[in-house]
VEXMARRO-449797 format. One record per atom (N, C-alpha, C, O, CB): y, x, z. Coordinates in steps of 0.001 Angstrom, whole numbers, padded with zeros to 6 digits, always signed. Atoms other than C-alpha are relative to their C-alpha. Glycine has a CB too. Layout:
BEGIN
YXZ/...
This chain:
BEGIN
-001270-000158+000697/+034004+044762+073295/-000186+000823-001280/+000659+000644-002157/+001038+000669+000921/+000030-000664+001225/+032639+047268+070522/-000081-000842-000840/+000767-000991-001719/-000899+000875-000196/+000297+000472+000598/+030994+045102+069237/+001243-001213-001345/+001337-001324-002567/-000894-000278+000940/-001301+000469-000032/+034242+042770+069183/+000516+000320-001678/+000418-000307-002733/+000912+000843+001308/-000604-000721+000803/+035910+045037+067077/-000805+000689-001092/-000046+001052-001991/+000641+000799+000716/+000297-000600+000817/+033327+046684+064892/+000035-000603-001586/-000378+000175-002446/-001030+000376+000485/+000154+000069+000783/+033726+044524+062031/+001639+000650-000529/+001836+000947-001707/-000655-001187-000152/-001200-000721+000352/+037524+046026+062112/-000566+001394-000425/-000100+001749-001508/+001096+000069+001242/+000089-001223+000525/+036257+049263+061551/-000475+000335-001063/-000170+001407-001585/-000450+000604+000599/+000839+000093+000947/+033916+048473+058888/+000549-000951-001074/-000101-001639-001860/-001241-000367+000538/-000687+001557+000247/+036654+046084+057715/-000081-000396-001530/+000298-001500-001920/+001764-000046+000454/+000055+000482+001221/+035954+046264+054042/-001647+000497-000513/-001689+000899-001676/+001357+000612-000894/+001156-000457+000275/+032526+047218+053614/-001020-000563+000229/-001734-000516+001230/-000134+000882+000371/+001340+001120+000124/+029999+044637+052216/-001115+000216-000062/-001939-000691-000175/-000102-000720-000931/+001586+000043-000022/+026900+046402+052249/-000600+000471+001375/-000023+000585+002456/-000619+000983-001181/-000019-000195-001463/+024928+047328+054736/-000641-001317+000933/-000962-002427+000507/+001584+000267+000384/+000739+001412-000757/+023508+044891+057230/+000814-000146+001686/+000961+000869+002367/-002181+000363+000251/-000625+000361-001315/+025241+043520+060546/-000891-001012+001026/-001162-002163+000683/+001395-000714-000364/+000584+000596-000784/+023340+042489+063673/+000784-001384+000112/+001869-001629-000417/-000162+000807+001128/-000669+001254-000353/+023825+038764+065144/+000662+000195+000903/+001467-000717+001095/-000677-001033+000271/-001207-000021-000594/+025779+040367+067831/+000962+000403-000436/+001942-000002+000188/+000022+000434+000845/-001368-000550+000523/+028379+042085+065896/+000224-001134-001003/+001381-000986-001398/-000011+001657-000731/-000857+000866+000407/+028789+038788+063750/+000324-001068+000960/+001395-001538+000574/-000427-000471-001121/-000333+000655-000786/+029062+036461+066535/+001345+000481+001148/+002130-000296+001690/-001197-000239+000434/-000887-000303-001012/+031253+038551+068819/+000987+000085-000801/+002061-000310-000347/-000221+001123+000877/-001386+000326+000582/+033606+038836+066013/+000560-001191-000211/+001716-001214-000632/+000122+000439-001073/-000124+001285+000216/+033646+035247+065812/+000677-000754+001538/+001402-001717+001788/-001543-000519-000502/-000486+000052-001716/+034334+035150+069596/+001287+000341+000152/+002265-000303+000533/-000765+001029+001028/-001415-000755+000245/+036866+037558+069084/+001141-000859-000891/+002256-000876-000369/-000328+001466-000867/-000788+000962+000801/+038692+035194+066425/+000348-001429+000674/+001313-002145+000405/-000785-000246-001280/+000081+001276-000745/+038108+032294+068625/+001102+000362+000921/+002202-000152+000720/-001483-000400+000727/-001223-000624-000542/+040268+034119+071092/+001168+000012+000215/+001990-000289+001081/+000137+000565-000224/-001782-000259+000666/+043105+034942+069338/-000024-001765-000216/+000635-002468+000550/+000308+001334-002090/-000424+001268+000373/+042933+031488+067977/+000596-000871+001662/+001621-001337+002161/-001499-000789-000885/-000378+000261-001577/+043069+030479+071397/+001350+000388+000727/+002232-000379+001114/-000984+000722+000793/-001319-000622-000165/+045702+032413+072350/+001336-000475-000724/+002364-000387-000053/-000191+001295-000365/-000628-000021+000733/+047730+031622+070008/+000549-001673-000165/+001626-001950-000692/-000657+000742-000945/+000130+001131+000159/+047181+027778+070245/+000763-000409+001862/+001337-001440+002212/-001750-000350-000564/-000617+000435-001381/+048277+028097+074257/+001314+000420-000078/+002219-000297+000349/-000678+000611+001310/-001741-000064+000288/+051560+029778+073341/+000404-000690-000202/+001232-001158+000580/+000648+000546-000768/-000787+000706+000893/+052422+027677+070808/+000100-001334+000965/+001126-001996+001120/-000698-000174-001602/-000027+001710-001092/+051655+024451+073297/+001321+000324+000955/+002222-000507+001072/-001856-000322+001425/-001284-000444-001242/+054280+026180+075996/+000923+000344-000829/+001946-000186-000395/-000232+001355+001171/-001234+000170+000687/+056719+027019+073395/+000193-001772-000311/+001195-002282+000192/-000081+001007-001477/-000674+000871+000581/+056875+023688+071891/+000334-001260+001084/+001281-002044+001032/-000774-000352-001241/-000500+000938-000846/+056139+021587+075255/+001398+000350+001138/+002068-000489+001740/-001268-000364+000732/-000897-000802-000756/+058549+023926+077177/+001601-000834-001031/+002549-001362-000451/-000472+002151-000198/-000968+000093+000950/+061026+023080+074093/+000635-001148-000284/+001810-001385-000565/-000415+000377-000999/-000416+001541-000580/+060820+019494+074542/+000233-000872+001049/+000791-001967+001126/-000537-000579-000239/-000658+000385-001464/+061053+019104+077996/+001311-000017-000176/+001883-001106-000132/-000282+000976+001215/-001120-001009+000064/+064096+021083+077564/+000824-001154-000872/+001855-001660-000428/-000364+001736-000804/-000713+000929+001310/+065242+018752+074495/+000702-001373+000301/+001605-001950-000304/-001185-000447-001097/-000991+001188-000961/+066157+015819+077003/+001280+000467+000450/+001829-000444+001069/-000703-000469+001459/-001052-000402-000715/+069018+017460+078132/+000936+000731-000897/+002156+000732-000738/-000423+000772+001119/-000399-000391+001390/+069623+019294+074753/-000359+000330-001002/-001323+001075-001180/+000461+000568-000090/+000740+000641+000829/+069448+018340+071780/-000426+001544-001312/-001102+001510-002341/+001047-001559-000586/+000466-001204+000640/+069303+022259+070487/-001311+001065+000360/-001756+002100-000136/+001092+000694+000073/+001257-000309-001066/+066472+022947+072812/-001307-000152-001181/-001952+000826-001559/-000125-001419+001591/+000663+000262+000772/+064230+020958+070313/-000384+001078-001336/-001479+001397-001800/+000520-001073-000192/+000264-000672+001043/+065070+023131+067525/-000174+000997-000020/-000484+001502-001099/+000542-000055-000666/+000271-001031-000259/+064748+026107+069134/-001841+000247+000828/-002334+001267+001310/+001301+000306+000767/+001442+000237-000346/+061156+025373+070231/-000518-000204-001214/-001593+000388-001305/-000330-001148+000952/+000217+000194+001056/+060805+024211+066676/-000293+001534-000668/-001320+001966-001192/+001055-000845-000465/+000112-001652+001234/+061504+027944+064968/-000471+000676+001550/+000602+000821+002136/+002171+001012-001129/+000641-000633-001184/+059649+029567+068312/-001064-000193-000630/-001697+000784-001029/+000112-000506+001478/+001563+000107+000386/+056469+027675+067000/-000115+000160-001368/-001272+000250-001777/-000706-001367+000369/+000283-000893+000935/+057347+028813+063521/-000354+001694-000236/-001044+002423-000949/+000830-000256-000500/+000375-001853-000328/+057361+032407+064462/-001383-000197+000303/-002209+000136-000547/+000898+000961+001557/+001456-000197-000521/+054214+032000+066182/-000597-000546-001226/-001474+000283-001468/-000479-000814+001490/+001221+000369+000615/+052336+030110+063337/+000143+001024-001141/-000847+001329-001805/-000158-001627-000430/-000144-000869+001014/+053865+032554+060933/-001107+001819+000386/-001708+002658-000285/+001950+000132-000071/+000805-001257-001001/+052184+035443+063393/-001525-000430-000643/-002191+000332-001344/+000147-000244+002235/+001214-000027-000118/+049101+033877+063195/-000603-000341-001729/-001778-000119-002021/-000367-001064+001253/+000780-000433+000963/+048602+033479+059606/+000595+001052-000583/+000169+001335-001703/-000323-000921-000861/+000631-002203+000410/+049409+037377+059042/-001079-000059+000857/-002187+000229+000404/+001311+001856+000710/+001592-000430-000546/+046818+037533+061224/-001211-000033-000396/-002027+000867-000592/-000339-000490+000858/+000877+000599+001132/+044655+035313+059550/-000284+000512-001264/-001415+000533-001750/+000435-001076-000320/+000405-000703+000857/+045442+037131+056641/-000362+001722+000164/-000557+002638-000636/+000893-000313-000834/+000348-001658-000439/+044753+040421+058277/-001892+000056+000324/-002773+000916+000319/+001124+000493+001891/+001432+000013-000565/+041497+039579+059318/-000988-000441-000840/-002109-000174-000408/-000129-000795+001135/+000585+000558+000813/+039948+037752+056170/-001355+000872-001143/-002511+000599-001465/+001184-000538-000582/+001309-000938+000147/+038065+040461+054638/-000800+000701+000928/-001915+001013+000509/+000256+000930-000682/+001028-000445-000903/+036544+041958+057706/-000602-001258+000207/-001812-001183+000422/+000458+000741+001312/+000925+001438-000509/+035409+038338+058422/-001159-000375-001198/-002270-000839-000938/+001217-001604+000168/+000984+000376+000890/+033860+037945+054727/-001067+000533+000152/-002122-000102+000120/+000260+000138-001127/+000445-001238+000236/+032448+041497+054917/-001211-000077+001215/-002385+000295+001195/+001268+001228+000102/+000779+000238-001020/+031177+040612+058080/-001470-000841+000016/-002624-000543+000322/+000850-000547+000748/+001184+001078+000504/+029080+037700+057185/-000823+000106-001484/-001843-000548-001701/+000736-001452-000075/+000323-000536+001331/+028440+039115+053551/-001689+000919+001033/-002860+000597+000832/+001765+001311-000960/+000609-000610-000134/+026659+041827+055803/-000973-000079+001212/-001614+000781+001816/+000618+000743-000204/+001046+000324-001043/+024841+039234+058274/-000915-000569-001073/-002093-000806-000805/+000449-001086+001346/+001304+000913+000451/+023156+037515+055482/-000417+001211-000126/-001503+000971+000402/-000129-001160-001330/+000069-001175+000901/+022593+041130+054178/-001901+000140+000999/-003060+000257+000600/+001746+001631+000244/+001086-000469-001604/+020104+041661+057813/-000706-001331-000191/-001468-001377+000774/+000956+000204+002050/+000818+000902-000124/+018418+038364+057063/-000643-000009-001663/-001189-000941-002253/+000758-001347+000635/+000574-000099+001248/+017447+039625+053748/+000489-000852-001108/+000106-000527-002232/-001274-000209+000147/-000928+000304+001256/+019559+037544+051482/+001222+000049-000287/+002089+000135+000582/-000047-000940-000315/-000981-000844+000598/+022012+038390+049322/+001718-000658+000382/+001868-001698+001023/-000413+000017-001767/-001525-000094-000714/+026002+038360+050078/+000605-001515-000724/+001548-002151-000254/+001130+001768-000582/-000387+000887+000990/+026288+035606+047242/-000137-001724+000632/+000363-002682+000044/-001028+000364-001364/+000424+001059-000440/+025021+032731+049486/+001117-000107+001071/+001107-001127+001759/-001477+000007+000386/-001273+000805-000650/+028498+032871+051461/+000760-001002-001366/+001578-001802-000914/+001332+001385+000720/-000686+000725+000020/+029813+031099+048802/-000565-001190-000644/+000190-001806-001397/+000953+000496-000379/+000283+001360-000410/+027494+028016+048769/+000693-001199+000432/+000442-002275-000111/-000592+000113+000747/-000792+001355-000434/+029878+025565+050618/+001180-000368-001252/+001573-001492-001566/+000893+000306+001685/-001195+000488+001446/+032751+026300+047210/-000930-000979-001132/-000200-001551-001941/+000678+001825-001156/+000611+000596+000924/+029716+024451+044980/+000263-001719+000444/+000549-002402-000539/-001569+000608-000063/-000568+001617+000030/+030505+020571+046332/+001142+000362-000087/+001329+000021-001256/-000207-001106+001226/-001510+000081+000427/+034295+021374+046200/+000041-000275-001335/+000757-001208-001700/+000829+001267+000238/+000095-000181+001789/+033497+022025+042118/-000722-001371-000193/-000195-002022-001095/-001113+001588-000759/+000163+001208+000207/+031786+018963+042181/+000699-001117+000386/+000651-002144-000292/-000876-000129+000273/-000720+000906-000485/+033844+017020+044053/+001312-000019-001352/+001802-000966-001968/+000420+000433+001692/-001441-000123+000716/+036805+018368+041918/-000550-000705-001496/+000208-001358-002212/+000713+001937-000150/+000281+000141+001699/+035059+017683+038515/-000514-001369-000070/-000155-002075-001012/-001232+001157-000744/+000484+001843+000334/+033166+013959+039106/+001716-000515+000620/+001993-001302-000285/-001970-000926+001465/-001147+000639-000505/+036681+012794+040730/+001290+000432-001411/+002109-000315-001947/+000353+000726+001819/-000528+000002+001055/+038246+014541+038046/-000229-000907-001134/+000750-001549-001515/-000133+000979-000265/+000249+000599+001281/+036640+012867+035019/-000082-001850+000576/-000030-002727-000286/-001679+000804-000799/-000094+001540-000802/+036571+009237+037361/+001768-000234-000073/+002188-001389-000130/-000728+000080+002068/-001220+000411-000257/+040406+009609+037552/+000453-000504-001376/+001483-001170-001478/+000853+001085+000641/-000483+000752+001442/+040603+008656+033704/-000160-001312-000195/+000384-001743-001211/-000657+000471-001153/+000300+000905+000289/+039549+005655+033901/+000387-000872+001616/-000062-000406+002664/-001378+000174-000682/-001017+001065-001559/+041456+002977+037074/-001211-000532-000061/-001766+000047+000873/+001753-001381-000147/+001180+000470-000764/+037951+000968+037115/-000508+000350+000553/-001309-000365+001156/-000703-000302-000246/+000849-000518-000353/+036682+003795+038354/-000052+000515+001868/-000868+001119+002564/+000005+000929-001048/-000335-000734-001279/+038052+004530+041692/-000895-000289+000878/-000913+000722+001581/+001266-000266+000578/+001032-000462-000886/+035214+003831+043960/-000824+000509-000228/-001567+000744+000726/-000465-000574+000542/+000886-001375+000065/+033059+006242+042236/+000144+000533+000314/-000678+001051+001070/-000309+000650-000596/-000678-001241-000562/+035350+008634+042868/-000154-000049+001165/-000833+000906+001541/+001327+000221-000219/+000618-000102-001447/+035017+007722+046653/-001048+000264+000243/-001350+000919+001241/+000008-000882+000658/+001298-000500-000609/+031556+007895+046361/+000033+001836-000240/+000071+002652+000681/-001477-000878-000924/-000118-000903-000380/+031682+010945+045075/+000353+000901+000600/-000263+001935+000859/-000009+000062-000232/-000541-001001-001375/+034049+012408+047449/-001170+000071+001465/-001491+001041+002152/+001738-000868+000693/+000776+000121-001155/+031749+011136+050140/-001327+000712-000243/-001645+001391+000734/-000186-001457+000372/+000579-000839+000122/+028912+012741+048696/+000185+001353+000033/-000553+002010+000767/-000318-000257-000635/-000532-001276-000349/+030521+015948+048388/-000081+000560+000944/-000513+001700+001120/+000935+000113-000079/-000401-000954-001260/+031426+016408+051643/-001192-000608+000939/-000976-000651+002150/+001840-000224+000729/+001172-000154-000664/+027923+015523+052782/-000664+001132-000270/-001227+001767+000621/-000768-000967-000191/+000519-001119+000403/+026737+018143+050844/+000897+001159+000517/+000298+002216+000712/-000170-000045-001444/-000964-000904-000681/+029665+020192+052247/-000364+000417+001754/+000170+001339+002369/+001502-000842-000135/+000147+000335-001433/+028407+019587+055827/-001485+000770-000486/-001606+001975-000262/+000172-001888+000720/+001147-000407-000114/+024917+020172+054935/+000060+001642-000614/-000536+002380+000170/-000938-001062-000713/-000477-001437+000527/+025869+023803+052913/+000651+000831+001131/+000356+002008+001338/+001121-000148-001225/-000405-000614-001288/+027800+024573+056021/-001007+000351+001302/-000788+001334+002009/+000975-000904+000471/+000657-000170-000542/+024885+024081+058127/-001235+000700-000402/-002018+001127+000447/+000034-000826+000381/+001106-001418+000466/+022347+026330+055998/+000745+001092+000078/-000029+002049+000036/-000670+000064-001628/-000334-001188-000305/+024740+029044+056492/-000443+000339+001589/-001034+001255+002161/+001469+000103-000314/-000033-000319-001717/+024903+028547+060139/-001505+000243+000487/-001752+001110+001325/+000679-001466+000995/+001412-000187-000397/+021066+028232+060500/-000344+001929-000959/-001101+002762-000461/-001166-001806-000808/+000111-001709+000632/+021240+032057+057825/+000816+000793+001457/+000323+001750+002053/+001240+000336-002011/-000792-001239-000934/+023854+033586+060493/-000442-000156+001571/-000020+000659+002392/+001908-000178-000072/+001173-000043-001049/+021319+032328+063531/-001265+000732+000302/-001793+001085+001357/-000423-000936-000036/+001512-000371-000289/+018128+033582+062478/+000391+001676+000298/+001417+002345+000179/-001288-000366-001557/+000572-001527-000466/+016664+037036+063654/+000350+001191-001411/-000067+000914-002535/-002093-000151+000318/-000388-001090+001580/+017723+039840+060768/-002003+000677-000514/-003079+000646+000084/+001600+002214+000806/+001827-000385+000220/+014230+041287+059014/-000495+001335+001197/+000538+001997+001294/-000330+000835-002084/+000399-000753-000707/+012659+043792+061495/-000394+001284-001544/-000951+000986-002601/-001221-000788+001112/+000059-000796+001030/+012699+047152+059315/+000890+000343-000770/+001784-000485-000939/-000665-000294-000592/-000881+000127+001470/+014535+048253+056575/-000426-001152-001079/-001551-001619-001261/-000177+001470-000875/+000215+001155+000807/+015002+045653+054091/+000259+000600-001284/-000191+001737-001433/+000884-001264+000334/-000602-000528+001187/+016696+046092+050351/+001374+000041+000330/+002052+000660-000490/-000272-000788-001261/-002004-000351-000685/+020514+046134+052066/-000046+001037+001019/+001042+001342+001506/+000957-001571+001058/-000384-001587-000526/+019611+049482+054118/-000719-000224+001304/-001200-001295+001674/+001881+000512+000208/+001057-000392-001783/+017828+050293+057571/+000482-001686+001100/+001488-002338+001379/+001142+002313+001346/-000209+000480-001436/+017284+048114+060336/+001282+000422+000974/+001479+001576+001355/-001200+000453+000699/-001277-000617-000585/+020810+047831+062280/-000257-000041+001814/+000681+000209+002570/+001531-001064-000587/+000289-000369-000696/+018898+047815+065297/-000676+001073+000875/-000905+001275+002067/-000046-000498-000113/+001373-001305+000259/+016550+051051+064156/-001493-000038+000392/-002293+000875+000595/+000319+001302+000808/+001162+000532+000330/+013818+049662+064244/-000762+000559-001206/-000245+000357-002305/+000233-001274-000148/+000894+000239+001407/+011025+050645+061679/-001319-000647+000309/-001606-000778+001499/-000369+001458-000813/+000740+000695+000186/+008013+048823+060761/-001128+000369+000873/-001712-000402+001634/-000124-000096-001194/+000992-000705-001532/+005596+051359+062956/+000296-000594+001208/-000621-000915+001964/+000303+001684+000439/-000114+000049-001207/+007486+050473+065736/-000653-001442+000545/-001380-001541+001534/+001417+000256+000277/-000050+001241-000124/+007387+046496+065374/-001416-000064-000375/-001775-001240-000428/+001070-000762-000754/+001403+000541+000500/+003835+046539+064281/-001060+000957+001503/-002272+000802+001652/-000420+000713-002213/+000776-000721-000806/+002602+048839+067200/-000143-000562+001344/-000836+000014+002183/+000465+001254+000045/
């Protein structure tokens, strides 16, 4: 459970290095809530429509039930968005590269946006533009999965250039 929670405590603070259990358990932890939050909302709204056979204000009151709740959950969402960057900023940090490679997956969006952009001038052009969308979001998939293989691997054993080993570890130890 510390773990859970430690990127709350650390909730804005990108340097530094974060083990793979304190970014995964926060990720657990988010999963969670999401979870949570996704079984309410199912029993408010199926509760609301059961209910809605019999009256027809039932519906709409299950309706603004699962607005409250989705409204809950993105404050939440937005409550939690910098400890989550900060978090992963400071797992690549433990695998020795820099904080700048979270935002890898926004580079096909900019492409996507800019070949689809300059394709939309011209109406002959519209299955370029598909291709390029479809390329994009291959490259979007594959950018997503070099992060995930960065926030898998082992962090460097030692201090690195982002600050001590967050396991304390030094190089004597791992070499002895």
């Amino acid at each position: 459970m510390e773990y859970m929670l430690m990127p709350l405590k650390r909730y804005a603070d990108f340097s530094g290095r974060s083990r793979r259990m304190e970014f995964w358990m926060w990720q657990l932890f988010n999963f969670i809530v999401y979870i949570g939050f996704a079984v309410v909302s199912m029993m408010v709204l199926g509760g609301g429509m059961m209910m809605a056979a019999g009256d027809p204000n039932a519906a709409a009151t299950a309706g603004g039930g699962a607005l409250i709740l989705f409204a809950l959950y993105a404050i939440y969402g937005l409550a939690v968005i910098i400890p989550s960057i900060a978090v992963a900023v400071r797992r690549l940090h433990d695998t020795n590269r820099s904080g700048w490679w979270i935002l890898l997956p926004v580079v096909p969006y900019v492409v996507m946006i800019a070949g689809v952009g300059g394709v939309a001038a011209s109406p002959d052009a519209a299955a370029s533009g598909g291709a390029i969308v479809m390329l994009g979001m291959a490259a979007l998939a594959v950018t997503g999965l070099v992060l995930l293989v960065f926030y898998l691997l082992e962090g460097t054993k030692g201090p690195n250039r982002f600050g001590p080993d967050p396991k304390g570890g030094t190089n004597e130890e791992v070499f002895a």
